[in-house]
N, C-alpha and C positions, 0 to 999 in steps of 0.2 A: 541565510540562503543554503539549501540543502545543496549535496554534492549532484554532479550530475554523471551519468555514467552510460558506456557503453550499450547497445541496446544488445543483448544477448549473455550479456556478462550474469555474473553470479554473485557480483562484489553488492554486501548487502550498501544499500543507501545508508548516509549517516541524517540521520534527524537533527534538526537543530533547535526547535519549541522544546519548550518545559514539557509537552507533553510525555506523561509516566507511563509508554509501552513503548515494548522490545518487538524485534522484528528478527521473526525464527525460518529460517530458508524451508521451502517447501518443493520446490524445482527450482529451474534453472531460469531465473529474472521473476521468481515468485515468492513471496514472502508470508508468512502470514502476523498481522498485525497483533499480539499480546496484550493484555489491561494488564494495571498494574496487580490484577486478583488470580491473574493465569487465565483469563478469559480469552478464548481467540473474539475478536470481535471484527475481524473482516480481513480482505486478503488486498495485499498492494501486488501490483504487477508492471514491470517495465512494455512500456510501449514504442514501437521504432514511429519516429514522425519525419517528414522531410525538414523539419526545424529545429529536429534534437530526439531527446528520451522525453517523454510524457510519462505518467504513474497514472495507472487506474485504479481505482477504488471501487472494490468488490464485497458484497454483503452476503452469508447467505441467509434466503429465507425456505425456513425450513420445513414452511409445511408444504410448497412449491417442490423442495428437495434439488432448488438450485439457486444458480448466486445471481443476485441484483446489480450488473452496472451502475454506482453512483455518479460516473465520470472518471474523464481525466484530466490532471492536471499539471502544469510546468513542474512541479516541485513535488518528494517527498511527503514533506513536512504539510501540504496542502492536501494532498490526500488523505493523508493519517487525523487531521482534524477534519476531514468531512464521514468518516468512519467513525470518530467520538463521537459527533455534533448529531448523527443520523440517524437516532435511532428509531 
């Protein structure tokens, strides 16, 4: 179970899957998701909900020259594998 954390805070999320990327601060409740090749491959963001923090999961596509909402999810660690899985 990924940590859960304040909505506004800066404290990065700790991941708990075996998945092999790092999560590099980008602003303030924004991350950007790392492969394990140095690849940014999408951007996690804390979301404020009436039932907690949510994580959305953000892609960009580039010939648009903006980012794709994949969703959002309870957990970390459920965004950052919909970011792997999404190509």
């Amino acid at each position: 179970m990924s940590m859960l954390i304040e909505a506004g805070s800066s404290r990065e999320p700790r991941l708990t899957t075996g998945a092999r990327v790092r999560l590099v601060p980008a602003a303030p409740s924004l991350w950007r998701v790392v492969d394990s090749r140095g690849i940014v491959i999408g951007h996690l963001q804390e979301a404020a909900h009436p039932a907690g923090v949510r994580f959305r999961a953000r892609r960009l596509h580039a010939t648009a020259h903006t980012f794709r909402e994949l969703g959002e999810f309870w957990t970390a660690d459920e965004a950052v594998e919909c970011l792997r899985f999404a190509r």
